[in-house]
C-alpha positions in Angstrom: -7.9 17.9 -4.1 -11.3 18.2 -2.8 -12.0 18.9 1.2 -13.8 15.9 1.7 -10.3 14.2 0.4 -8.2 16.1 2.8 -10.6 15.8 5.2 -10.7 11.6 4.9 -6.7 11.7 4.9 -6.2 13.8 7.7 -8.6 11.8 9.7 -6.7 8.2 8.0 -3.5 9.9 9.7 -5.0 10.7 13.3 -6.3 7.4 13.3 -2.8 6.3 13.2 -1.3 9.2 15.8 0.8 10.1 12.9 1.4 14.2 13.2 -0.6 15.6 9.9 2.2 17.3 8.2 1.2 19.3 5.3 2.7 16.5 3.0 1.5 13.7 4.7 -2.0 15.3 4.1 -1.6 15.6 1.0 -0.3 12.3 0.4 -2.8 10.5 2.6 -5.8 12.6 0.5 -4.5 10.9 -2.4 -4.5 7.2 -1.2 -7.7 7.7 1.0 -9.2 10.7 -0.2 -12.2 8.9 -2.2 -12.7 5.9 0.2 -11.3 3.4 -2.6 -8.3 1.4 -1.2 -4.9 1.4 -3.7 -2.1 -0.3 -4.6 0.9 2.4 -5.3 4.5 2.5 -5.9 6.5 5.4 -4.4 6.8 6.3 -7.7 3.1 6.6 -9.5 2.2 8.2 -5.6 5.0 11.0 -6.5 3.4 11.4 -10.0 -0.2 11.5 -8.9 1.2 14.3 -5.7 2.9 16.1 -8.7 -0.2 15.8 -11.5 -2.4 17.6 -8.5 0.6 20.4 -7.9 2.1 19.3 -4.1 6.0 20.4 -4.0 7.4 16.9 -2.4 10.5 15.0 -3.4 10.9 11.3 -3.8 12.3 11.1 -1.0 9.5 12.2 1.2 7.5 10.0 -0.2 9.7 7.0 0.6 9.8 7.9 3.7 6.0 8.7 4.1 5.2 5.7 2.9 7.5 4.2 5.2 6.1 6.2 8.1 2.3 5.1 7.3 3.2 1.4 6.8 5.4 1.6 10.5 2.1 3.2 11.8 -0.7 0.3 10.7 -2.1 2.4 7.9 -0.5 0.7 4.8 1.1 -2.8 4.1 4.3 -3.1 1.7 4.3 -5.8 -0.8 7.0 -7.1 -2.7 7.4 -8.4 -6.3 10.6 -10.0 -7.6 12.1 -8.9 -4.1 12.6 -5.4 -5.3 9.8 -3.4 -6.5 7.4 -2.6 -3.7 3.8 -1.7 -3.7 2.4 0.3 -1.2 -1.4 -1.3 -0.2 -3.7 0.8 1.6 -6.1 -2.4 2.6 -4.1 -3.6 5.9 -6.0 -6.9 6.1 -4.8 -9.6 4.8 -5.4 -11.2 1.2 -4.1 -11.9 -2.1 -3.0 -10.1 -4.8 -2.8 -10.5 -8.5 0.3 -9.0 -9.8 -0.5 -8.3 -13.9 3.2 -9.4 -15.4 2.6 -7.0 -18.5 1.8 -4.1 -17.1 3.3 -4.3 -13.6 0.2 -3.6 -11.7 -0.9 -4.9 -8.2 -4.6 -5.6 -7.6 -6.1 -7.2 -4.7 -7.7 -11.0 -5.5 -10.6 -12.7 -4.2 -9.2 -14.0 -0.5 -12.5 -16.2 -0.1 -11.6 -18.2 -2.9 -7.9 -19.0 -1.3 -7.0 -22.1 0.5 -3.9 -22.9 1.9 -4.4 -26.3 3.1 -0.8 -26.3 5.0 2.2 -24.4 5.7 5.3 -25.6 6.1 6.5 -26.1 10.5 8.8 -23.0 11.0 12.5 -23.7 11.9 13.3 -24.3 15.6 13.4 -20.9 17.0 11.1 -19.2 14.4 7.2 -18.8 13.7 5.2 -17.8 11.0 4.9 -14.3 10.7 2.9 -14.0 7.9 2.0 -15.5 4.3 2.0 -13.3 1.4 0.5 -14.8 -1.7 1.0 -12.6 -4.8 -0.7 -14.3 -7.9 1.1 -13.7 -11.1 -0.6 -13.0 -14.3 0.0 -12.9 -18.0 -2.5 -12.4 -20.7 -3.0 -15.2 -23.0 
């Protein structure tokens, strides 16, 4: 990991207030490190921490991830209500979910239009809208 990438992360975390830990560094220099927003799974963020030699368990990363998204710094997005990607871009917009290949990438959100939403039950308001687009090649 190059200092400019730990630099970026560390800076990502204090941003945030978050405490830079040696493995939130770490982790945070991997999703921020190059300036380029990502989609992740707990998973391919272990493998990429493990490809660049950082000693952290799954478990750390769940809960790091965890950690950043409770903090502002991430948004979780789920797929089939169980398999969650980790998105670095907090604003919101679509996302194209590629079927075959089980990637997330973001989609173009000036070309969405949601002309209505349903009213919200008595008692309840609209949080949020997540629109996940799902692909297939033909």
């Amino acid at each position: 990991m190059t200092p400019d990438a730990v630099e970026r992360g560390s800076g990502w975390l204090g941003q945030a207030g978050l405490r830079p830990t040696r493995q939130r560094v770490a982790l945070a220099a991997l999703l921020v490190g190059d300036g380029q927003n990502r989609h992740v799974t707990a998973e391919s963020l272990f493998d990429a921490a493990k490809r660049n030699g950082e000693k952290v368990s799954l478990a750390t990363v769940y809960n790091t991830l965890r950690a950043f998204c409770d903090a502002g710094l991430m948004q979780e997005v789920t797929v089939d209500g169980s398999k969650s990607y980790f998105d670095t871009n907090v604003h919101d917009h679509p996302h194209f979910y590629w079927e075959e290949d089980g990637r997330l990438t973001d989609a173009p959100a000036d070309q969405l239009q949601i002309a209505r939403l349903p009213d919200a039950p008595h008692g309840a308001e609209i949080a949020s809208v997540d629109v996940v687009i799902r692909l297939r090649r033909r």
